[in-house]
C-alpha positions in Angstrom: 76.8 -165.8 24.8 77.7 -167.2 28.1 75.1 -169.5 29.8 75.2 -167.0 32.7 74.1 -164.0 30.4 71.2 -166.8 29.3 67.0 -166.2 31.8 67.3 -169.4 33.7 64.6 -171.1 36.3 61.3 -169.5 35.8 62.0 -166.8 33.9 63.4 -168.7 31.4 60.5 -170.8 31.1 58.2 -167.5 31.0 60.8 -165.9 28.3 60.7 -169.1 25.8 56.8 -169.8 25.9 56.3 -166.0 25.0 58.9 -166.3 22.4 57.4 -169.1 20.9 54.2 -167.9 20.9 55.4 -165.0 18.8 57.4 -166.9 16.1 54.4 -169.5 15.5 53.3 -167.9 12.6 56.2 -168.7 10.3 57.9 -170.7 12.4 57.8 -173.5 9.6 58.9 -171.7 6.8 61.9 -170.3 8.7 63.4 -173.8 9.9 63.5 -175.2 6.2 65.2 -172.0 5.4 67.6 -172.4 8.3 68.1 -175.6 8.0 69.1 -175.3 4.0 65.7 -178.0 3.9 67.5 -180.4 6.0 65.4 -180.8 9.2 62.6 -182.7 7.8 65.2 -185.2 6.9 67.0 -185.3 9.9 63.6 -186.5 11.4 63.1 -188.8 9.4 66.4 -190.3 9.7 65.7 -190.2 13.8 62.9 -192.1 13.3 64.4 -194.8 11.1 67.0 -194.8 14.2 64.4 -196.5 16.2 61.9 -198.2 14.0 59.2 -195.8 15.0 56.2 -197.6 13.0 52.5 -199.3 13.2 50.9 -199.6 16.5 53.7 -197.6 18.1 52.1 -194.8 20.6 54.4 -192.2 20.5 54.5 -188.8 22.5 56.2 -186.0 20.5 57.5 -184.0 23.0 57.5 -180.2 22.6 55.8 -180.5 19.0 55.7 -177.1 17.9 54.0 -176.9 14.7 53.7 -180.8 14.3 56.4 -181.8 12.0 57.6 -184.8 14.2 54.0 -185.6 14.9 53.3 -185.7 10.8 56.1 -187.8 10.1 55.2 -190.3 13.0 51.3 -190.7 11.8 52.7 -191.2 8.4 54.1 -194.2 9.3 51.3 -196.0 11.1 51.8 -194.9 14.6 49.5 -193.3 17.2 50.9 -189.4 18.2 50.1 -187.0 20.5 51.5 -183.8 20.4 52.8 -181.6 23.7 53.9 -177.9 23.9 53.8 -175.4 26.7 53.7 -173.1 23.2 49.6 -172.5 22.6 50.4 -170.8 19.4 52.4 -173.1 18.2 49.6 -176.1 19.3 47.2 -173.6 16.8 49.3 -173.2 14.0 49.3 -176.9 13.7 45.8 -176.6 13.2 45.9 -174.2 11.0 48.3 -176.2 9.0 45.4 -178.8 8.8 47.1 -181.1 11.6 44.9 -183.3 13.2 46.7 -185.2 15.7 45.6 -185.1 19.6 47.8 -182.3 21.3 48.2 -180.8 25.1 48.9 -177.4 25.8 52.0 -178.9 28.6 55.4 -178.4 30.4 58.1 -181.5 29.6 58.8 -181.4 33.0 55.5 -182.7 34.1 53.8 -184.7 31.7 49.9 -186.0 31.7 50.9 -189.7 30.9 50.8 -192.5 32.9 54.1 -194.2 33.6 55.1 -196.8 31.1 52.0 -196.0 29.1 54.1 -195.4 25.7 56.6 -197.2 23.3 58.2 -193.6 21.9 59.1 -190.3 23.0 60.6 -187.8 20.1 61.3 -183.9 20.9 63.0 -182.1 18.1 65.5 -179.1 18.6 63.8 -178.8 22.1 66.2 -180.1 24.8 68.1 -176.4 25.4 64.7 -174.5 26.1 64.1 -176.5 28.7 64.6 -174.8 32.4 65.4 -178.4 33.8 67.3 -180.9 31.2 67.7 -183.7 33.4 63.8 -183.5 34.8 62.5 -183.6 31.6 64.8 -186.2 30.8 63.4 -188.4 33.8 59.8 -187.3 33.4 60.3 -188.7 30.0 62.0 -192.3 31.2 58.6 -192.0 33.7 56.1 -192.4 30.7 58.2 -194.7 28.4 57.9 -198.4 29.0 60.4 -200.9 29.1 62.1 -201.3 25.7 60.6 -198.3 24.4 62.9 -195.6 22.8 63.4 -192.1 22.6 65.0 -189.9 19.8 65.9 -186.2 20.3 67.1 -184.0 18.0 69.1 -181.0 18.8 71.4 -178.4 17.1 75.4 -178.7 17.6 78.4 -176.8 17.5 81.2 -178.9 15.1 83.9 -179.5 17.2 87.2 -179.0 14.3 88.1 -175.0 14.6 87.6 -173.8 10.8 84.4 -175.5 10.5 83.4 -173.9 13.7 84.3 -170.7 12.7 82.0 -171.3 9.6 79.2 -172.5 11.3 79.7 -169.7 13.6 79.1 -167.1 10.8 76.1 -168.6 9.7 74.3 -169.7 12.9 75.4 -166.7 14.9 75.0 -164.2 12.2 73.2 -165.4 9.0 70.4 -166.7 10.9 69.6 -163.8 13.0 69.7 -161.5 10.3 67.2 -163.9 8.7 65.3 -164.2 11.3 64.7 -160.6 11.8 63.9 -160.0 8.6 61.0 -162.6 8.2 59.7 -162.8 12.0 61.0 -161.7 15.4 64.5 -160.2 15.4 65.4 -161.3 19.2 63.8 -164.8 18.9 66.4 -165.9 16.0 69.2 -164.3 18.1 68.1 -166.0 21.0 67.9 -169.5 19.3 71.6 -169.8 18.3 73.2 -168.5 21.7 70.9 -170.9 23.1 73.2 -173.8 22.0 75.0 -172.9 25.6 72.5 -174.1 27.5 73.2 -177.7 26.0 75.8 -180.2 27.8 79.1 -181.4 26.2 77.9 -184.6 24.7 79.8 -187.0 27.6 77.5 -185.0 30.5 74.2 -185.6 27.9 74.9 -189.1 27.8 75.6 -189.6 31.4 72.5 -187.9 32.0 70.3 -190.3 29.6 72.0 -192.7 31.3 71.1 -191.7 34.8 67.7 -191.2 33.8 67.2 -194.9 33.0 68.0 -195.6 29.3 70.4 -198.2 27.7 71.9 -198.3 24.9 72.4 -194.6 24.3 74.1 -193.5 20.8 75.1 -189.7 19.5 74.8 -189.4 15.9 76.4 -186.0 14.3 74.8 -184.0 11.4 75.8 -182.1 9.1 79.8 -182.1 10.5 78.5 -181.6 13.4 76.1 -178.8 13.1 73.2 -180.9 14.8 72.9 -184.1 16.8 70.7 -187.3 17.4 70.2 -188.9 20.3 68.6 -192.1 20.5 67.9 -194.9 23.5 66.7 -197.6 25.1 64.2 -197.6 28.2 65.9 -199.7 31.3 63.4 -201.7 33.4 61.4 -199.7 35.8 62.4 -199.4 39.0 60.1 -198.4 42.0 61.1 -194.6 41.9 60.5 -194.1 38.3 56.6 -195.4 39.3 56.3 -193.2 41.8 54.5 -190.1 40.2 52.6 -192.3 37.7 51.5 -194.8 40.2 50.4 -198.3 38.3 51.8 -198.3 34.6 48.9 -199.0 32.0 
């Protein structure tokens, strides 16, 4: 699907919360399905990237179920979970989840600026309505040298393995989908992929944003991505909504 045939601006917003909301339920069962049991490790492997451990106080930005957030509090480290998805922020609770969590949009968080070492947001970046504002209100609340790691899903670049992925993403998973949860969700979810930059413009705009050291790691041939970085000093602008880091 084209990214014009994609709800953008509000609607979007109003589309993917409701969607959300509707999957929750078995939300959890159909990503290890999906993801042939691979996201969990994926995750993992993120937070290896940046030595997420003790005493780190992490925000896991749109948390879903709290897989991220699990992971992170296994290691030692202080997590609080945000979602603009309230059934998703439940069925963590219902999974026996305990962290802190916010009911919130990733465009405007409740942090003050500089007030955390991590940010993490898993498979999240293309439901966004705004990319790059989420990607600066996230530089806003991360303090100098702290590090973010987002995971997203790909499209391999060589033209066979394309075609395969294709079959299974565009096709496999739907079907899947439909027959465990919410038909139109799981066809949503793969043509949402278009929404996502070409991997130059992401960087540039992680770049812009105000972090250093940025790095692209592929998955699975390229089926998913992880992108990890390095907060920049602050500058006077990225203060301005916070006001007086903590």
């Amino acid at each position: 699907m084209a990214l014009g045939d994609l709800p953008t601006g509000d609607e979007k917003r109003v589309r993917v919360r409701d969607m959300f909301d509707r999957i929750a339920p078995r939300y959890d069962a159909l990503n290890r399905v999906i993801s042939v049991g691979l996201d969990q490790r994926w995750r993992r492997r993120a937070l290896d990237k940046i030595a997420v451990g003790a005493g780190d106080r992490v925000v896991d930005l749109a948390c879903g179920t709290g897989d991220f957030c699990e992971l992170v509090a296994s290691r030692g480290a202080s997590v609080v979970g945000v979602d603009f998805a309230m059934q998703m922020l439940r069925q963590a609770r219902r999974r026996g989840l305990d962290f802190p969590s916010v009911q919130g949009d990733g465009e405007w968080l409740p942090f003050r600026s500089a007030s955390v070492d991590v940010v993490t947001c898993g498979f999240a970046l293309r439901n966004f309505v705004s990319l790059e504002a989420v990607l600066r209100e996230i530089a806003r609340i991360v303090r100098p040298g702290g590090r973010i790691a987002l995971i997203d899903v790909d499209r391999p670049g060589w033209a066979p393995l394309r075609a395969a992925h294709s079959l299974y993403f565009d096709r496999v998973v739907p079907f899947i989908g439909g027959l465990v949860s919410d038909r139109s969700a799981y066809r949503y979810l793969p043509q949402s992929t278009a929404y996502l930059p070409p991997p130059a413009e992401l960087r540039g705009m992680l770049q812009a944003a105000g972090f250093l050291e940025v790095d692209r790691e592929t998955l699975m041939l390229g089926a998913a991505q992880i992108l990890t970085g390095v907060r920049g000093p602050l500058t006077p602008v990225g203060l301005a909504r916070g006001g007086r880091p903590s």
